[in-house]
Structure formats: C-alpha cells, structure tokens
FIGU-289725 format. One line per field, with one value per atom (N, C-alpha, C, O): atom name; residue in three letters; residue number from 0; x, y negated, z negated. Coordinates in Angstrom, 3 decimals. Layout:
FIGU-289725
atome <- CA_... $
residu <- Ala_... $
num <- NUM_... $
px <- X_... $
py <- Y_... $
pz <- Z_... $
This chain:
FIGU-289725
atome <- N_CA_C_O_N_CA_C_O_N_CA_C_O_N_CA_C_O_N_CA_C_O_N_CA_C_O_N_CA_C_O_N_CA_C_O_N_CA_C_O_N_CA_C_O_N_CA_C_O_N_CA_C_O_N_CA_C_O_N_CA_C_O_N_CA_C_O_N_CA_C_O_N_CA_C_O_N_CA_C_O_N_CA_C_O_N_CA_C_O_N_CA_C_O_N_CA_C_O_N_CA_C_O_N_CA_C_O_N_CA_C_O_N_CA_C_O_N_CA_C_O_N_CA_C_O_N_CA_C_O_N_CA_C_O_N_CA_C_O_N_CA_C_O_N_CA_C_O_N_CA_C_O_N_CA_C_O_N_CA_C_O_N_CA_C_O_N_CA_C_O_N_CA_C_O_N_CA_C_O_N_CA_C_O_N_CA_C_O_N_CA_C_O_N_CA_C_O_N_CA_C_O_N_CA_C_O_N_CA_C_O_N_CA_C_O_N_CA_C_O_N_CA_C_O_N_CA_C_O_N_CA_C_O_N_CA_C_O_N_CA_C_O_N_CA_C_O_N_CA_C_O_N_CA_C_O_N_CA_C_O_N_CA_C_O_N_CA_C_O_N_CA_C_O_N_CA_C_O_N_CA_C_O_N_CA_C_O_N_CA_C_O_N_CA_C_O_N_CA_C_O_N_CA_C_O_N_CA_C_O_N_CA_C_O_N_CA_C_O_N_CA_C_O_N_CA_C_O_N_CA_C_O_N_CA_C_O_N_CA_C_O_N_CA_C_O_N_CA_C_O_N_CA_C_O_N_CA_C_O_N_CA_C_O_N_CA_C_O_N_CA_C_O_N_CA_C_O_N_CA_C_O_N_CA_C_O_N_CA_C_O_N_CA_C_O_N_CA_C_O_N_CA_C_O_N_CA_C_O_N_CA_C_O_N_CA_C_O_N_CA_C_O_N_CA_C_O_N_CA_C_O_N_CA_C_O_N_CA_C_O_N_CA_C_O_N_CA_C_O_N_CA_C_O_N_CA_C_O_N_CA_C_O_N_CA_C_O_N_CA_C_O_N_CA_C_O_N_CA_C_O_N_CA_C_O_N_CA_C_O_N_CA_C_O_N_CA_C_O_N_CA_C_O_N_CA_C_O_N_CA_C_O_N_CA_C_O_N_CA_C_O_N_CA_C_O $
residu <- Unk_Unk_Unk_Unk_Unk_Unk_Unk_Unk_Unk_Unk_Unk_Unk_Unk_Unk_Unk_Unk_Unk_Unk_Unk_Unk_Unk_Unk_Unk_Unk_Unk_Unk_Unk_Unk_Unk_Unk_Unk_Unk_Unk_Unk_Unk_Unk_Unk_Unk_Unk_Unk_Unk_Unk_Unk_Unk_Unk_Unk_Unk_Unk_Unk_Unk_Unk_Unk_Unk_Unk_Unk_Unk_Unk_Unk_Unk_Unk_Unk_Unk_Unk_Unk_Unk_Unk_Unk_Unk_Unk_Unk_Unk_Unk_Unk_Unk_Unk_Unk_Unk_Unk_Unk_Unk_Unk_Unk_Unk_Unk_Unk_Unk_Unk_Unk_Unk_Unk_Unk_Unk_Unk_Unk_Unk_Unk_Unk_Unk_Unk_Unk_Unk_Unk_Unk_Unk_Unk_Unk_Unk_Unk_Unk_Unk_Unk_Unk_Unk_Unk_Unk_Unk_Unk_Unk_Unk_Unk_Unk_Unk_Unk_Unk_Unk_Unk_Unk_Unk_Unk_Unk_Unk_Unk_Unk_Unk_Unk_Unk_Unk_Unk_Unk_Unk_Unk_Unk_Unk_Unk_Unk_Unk_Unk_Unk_Unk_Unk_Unk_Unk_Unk_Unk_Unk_Unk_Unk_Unk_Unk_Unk_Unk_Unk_Unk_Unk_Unk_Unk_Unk_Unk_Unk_Unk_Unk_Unk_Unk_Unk_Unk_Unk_Unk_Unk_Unk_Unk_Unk_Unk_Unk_Unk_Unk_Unk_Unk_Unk_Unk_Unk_Unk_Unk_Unk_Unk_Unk_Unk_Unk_Unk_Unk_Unk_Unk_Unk_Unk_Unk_Unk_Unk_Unk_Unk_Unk_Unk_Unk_Unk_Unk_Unk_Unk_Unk_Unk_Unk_Unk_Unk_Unk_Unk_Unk_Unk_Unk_Unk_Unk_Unk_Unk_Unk_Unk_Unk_Unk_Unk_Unk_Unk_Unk_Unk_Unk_Unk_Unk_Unk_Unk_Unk_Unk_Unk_Unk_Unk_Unk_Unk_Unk_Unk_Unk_Unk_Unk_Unk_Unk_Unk_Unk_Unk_Unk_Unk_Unk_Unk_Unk_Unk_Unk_Unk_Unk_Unk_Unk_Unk_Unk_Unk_Unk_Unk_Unk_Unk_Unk_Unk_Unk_Unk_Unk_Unk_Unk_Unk_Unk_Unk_Unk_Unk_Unk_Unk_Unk_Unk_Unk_Unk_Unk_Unk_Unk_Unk_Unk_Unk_Unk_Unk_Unk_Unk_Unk_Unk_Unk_Unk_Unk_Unk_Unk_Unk_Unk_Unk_Unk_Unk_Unk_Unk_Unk_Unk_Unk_Unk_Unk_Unk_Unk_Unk_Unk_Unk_Unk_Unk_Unk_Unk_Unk_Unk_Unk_Unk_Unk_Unk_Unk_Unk_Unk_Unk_Unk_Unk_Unk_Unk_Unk_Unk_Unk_Unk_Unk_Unk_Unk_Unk_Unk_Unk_Unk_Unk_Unk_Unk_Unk_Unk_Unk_Unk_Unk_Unk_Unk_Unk_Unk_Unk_Unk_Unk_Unk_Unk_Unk_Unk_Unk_Unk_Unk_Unk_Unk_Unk_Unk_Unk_Unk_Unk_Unk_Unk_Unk_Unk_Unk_Unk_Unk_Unk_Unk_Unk_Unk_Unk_Unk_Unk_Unk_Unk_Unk_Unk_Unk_Unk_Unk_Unk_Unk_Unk_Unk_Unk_Unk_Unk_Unk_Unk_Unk_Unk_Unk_Unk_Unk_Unk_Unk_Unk_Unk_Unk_Unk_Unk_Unk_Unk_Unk_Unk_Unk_Unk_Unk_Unk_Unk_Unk_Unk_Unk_Unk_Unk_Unk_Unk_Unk_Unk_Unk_Unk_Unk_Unk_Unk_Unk_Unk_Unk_Unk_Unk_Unk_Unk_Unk_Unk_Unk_Unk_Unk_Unk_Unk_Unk $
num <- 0_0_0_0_1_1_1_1_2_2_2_2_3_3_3_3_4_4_4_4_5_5_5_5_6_6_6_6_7_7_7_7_8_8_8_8_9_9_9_9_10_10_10_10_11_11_11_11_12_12_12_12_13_13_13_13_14_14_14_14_15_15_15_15_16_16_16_16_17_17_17_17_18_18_18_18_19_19_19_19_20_20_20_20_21_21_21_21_22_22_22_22_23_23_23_23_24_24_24_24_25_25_25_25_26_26_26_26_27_27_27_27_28_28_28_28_29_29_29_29_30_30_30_30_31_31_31_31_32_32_32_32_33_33_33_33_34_34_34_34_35_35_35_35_36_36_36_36_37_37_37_37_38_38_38_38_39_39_39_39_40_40_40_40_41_41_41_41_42_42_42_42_43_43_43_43_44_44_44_44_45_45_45_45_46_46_46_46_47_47_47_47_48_48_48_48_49_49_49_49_50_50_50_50_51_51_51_51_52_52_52_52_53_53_53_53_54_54_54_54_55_55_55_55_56_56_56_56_57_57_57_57_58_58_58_58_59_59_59_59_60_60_60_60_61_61_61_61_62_62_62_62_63_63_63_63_64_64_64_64_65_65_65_65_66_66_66_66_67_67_67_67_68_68_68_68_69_69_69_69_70_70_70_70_71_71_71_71_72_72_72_72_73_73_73_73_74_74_74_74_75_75_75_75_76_76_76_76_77_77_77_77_78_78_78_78_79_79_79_79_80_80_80_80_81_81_81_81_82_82_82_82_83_83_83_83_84_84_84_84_85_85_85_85_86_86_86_86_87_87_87_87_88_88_88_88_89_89_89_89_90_90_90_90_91_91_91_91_92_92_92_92_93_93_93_93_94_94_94_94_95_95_95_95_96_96_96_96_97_97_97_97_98_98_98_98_99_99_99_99_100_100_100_100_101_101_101_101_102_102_102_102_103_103_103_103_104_104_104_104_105_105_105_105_106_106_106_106_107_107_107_107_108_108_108_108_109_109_109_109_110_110_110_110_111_111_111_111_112_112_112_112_113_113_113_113_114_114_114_114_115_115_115_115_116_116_116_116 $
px <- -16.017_-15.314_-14.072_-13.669_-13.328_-12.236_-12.369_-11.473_-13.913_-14.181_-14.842_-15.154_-14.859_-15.483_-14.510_-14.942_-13.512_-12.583_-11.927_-11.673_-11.824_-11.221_-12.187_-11.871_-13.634_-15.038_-15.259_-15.398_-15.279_-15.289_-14.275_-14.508_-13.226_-11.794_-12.302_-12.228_-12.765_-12.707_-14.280_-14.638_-14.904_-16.064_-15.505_-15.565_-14.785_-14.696_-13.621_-13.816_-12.595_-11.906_-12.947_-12.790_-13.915_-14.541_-15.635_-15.804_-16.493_-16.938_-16.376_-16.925_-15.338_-13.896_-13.722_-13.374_-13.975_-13.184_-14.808_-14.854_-15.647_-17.099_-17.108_-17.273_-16.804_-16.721_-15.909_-16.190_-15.259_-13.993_-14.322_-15.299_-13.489_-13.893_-12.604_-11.536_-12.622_-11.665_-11.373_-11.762_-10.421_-10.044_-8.684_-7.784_-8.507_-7.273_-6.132_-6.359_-5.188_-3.499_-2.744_-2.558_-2.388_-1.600_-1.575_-2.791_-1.242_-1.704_-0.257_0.762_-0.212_1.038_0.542_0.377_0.423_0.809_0.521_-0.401_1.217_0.623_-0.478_-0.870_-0.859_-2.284_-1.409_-0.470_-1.976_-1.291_0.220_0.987_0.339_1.820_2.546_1.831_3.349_3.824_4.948_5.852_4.834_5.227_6.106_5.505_7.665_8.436_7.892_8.071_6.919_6.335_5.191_5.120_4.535_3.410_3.737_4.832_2.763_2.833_2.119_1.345_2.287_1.936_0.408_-0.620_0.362_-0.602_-1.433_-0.626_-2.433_-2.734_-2.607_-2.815_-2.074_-2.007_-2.984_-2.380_-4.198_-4.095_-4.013_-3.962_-4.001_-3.515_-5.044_-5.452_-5.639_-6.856_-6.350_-5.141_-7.087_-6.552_-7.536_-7.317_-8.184_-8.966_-9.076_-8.810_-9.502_-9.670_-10.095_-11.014_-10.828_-12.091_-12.559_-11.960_-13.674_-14.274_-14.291_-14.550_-13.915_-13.484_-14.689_-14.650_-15.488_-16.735_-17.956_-19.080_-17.449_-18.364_-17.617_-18.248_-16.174_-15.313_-14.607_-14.001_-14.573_-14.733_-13.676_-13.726_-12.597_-11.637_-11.517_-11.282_-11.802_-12.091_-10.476_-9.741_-10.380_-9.237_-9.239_-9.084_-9.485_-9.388_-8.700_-7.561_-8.578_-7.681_-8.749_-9.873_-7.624_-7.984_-9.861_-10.961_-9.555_-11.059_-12.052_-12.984_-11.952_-12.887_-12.840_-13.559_-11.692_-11.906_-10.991_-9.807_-11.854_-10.982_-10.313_-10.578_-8.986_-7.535_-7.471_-6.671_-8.083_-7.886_-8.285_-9.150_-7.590_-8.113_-8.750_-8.012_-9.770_-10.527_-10.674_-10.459_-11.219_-11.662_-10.288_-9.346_-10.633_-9.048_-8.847_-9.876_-7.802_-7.747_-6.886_-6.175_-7.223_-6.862_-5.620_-5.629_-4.553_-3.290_-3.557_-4.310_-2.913_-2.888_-3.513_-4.049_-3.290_-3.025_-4.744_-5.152_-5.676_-6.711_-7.162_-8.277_-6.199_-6.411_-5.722_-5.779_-5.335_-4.778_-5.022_-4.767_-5.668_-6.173_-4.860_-4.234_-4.753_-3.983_-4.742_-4.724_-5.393_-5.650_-4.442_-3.333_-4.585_-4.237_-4.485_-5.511_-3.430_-3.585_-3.000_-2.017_-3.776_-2.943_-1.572_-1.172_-1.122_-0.100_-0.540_-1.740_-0.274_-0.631_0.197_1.297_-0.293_0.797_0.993_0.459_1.845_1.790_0.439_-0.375_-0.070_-1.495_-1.970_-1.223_-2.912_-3.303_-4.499_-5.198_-4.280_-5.453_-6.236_-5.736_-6.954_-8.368_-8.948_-9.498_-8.547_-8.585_-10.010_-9.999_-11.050_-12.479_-12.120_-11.452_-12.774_-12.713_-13.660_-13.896_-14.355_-15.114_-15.039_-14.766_-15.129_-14.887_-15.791_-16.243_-16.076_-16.957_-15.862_-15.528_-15.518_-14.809_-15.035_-16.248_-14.909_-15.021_-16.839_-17.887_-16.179_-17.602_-18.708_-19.557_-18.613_-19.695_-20.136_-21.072_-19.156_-18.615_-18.505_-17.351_-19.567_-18.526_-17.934_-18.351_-16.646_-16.190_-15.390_-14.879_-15.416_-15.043_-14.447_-14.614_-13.578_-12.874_-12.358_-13.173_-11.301_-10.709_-9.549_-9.066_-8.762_-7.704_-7.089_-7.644_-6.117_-5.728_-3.731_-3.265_-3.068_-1.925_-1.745_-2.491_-0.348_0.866_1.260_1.625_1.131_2.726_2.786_1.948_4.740_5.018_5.728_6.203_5.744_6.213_7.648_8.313 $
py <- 31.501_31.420_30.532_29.897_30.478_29.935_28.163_27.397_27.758_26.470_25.781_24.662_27.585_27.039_26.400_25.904_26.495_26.177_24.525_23.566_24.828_23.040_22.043_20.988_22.369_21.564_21.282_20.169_22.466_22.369_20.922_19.779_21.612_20.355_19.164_18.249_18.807_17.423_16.985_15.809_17.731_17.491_16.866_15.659_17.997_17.299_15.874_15.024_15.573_14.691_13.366_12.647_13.043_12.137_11.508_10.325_13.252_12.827_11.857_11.078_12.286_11.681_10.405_9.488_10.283_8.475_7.687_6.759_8.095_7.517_6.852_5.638_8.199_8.061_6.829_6.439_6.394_5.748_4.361_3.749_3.763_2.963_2.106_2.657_0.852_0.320_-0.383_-1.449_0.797_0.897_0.034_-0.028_-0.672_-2.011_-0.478_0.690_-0.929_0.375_-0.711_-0.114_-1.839_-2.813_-3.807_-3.967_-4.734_-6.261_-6.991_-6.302_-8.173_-8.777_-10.597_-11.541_-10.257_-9.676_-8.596_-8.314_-7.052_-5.962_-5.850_-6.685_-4.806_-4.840_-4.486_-3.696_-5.285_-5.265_-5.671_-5.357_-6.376_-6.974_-8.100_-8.459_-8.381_-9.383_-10.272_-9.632_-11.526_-12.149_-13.039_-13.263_-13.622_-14.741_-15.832_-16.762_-16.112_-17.232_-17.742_-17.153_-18.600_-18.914_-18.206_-18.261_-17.734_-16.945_-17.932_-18.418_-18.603_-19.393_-18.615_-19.292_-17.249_-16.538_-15.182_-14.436_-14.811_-13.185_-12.790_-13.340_-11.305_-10.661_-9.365_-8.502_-8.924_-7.653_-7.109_-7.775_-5.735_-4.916_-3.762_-3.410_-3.377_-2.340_-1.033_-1.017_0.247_1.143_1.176_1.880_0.542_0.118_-1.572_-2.423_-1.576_-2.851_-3.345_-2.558_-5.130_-5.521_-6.898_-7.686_-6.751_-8.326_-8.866_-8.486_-10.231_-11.176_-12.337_-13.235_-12.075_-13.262_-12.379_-12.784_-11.428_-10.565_-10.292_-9.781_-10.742_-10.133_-11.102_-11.981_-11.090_-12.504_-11.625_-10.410_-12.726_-12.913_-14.238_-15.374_-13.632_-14.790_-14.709_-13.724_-15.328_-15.430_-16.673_-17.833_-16.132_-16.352_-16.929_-16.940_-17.238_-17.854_-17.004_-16.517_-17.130_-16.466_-17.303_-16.758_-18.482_-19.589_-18.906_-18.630_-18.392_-18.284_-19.003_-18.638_-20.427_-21.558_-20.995_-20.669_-20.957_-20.100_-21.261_-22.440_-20.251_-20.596_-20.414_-21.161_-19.609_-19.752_-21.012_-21.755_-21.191_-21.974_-21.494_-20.652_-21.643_-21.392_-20.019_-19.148_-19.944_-18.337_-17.505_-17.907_-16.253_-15.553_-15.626_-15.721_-15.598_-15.548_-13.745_-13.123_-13.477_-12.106_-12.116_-12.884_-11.227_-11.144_-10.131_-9.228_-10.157_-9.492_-8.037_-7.564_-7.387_-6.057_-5.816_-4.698_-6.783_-6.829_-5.846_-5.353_-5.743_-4.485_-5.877_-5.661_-6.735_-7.594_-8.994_-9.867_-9.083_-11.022_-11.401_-10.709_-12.673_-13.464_-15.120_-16.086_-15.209_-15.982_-17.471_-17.217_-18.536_-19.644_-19.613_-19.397_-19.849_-20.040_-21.099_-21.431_-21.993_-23.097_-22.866_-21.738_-23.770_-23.678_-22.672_-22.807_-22.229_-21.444_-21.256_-20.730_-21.710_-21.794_-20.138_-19.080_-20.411_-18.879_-18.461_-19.372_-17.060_-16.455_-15.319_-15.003_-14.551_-13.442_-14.318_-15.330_-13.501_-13.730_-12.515_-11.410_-12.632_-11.419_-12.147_-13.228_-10.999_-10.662_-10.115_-9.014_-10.278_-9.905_-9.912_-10.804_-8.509_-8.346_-7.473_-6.332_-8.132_-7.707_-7.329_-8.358_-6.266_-6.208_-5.443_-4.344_-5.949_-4.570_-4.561_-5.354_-3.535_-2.458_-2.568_-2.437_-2.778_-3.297_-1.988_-2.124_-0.933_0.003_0.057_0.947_-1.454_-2.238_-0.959_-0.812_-0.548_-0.416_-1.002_-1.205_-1.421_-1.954_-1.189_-0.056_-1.911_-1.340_-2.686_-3.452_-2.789_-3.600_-3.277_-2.137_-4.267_-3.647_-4.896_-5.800_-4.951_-5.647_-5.562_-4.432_-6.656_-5.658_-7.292_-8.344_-7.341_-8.710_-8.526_-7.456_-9.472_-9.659_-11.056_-12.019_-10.991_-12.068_-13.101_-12.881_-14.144_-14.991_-15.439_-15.831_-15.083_-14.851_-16.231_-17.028_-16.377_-18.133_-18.093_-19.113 $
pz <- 30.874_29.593_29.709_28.735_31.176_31.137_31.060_30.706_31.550_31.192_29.821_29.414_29.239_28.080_26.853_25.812_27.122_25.786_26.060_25.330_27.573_27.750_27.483_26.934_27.923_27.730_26.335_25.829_25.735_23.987_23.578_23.185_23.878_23.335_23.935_23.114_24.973_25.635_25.174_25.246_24.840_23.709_22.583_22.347_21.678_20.413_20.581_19.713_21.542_21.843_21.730_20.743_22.617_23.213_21.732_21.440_20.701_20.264_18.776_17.997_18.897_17.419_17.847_17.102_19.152_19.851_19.361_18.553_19.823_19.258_18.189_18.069_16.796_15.558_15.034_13.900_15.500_14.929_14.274_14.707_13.142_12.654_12.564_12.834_12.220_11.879_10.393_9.917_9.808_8.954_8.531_9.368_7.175_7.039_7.336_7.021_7.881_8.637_7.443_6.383_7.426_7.086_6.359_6.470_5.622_4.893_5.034_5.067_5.103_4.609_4.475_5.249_2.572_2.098_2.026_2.791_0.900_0.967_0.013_-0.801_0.229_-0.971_-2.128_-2.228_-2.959_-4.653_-4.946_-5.856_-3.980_-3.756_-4.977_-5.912_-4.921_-5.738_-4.676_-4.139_-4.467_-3.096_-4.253_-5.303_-4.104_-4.597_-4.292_-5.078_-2.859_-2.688_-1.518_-0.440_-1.763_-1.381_0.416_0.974_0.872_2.477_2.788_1.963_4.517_5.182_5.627_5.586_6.020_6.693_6.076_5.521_6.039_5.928_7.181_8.262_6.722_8.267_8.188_7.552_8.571_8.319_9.614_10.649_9.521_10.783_10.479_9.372_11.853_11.460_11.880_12.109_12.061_12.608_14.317_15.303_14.183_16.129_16.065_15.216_17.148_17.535_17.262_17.038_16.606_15.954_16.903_17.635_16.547_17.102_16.234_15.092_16.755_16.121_15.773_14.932_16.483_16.261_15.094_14.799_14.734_14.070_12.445_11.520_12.339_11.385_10.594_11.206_8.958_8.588_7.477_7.286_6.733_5.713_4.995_5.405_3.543_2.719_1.673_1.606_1.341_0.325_-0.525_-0.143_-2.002_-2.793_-4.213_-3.745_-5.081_-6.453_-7.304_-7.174_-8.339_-9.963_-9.986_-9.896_-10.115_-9.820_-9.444_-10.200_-7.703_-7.489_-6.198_-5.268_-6.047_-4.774_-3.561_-3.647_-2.362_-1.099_-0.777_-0.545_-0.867_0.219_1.453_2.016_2.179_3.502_4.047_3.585_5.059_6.053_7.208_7.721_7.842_8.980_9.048_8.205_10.602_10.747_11.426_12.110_10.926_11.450_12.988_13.657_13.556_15.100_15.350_14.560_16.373_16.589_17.623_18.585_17.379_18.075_18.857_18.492_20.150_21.562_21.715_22.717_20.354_20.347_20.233_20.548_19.817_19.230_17.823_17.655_17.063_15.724_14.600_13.390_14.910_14.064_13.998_14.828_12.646_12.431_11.413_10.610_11.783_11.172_10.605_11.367_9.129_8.819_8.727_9.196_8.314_7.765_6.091_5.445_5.767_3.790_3.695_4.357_2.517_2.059_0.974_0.687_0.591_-0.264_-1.313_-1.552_-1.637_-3.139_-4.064_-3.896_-5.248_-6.315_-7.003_-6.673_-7.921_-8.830_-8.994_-9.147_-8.997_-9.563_-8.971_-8.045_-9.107_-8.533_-7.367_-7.419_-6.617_-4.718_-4.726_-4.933_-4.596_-4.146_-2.774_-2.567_-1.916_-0.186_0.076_-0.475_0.548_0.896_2.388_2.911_3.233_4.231_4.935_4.538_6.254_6.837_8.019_8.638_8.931_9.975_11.084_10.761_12.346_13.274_14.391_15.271_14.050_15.491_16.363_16.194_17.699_19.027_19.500_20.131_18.711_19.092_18.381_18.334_17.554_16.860_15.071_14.285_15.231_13.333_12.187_11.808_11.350_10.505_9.409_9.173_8.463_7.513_7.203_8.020_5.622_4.643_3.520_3.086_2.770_1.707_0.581_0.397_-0.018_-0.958_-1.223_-1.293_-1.445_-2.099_-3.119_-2.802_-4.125_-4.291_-3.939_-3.547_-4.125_-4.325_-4.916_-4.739_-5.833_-6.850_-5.794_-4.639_-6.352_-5.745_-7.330_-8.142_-7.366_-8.651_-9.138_-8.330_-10.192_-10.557_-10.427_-10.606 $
C-alpha cells in the first residue's frame, strides 16, 4: 500500500506530460489588440514547445493579401515563433495559426488585432 500512492501520483504525473498540447500562452501583438503602429514582428508564445518545420503563421489585411514575410523562426526557448511583417498601414490583421508540439500535437487557432491610424 505504501507504494501504492507514490506509483498512482507518478502515473498520473507522466500520463498529463503525454497529454499536453501546445496551446497560444501569449501574442504580441495581443489578441484583439489595438497597436499606435505598424509592429516589425508577430510574436507568439505556446504553452510547450513546437516544431517548427511542421507549424505555419499566416497574417493577413482586411483584403485578404498576407503580410507576413517568410516562415516563422523559433527562439531558444523553443515555445516561441517570431514571424517577419511588412509595413502595415492602419486596419484590422487576422492571425491564422498552426502548430505541432514537439510530442507531435497539433492545435490551431485565430485571433485578429488594430494598427490604429
């Protein structure tokens, strides 16, 4: 009995780390933001790690014509891509995002933000 309760816990521990997904933690801009002016970069932040050859960010204009530039590159921490955006004038952005979790997860989402005139 006395191994039965630590085994249990280090059960449910191990099987929660399995589960895990990587979920957007962060944006900057933020989701539904209103920015004074055009951002050089998207940043998002996940809640795990993602691969990067598997995980794609599109960004958008009112139009329809993507602003990003190229494919996102991933910072040290590996939970965080940082796209390239071109200039962007005043208007609403709609953010499309795809991602697989290093434990081959995926999860995707949306969100838009302002740059305000």
């Amino acid at each position: 009995m006395r191994l039965f309760i630590p085994m249990t816990a280090a059960i449910c521990l191990v099987s929660s780390a399995a589960f895990a997904h990587a979920f957007l933690d962060r944006a900057s801009p933020a989701v539904g933001s209103e920015v004074p002016s055009s951002p050089s970069t998207l940043t998002l932040t996940y809640t795990e790690p993602v691969e990067p050859l598997f995980s794609t960010v599109h960004v958008t204009n009112g139009s329809g014509t993507e602003v990003d530039q190229g494919k996102p590159s991933v910072r040290d921490d590996g939970r965080t891509l940082v796209v390239s955006l071109k200039k962007l004038p005043p208007g609403d952005y709609h953010v499309d995002w795809h991602v697989t979790s290093i434990d081959t997860h995926k999860t995707q989402g949306h969100f838009t933000f302002t740059v305000k005139p």
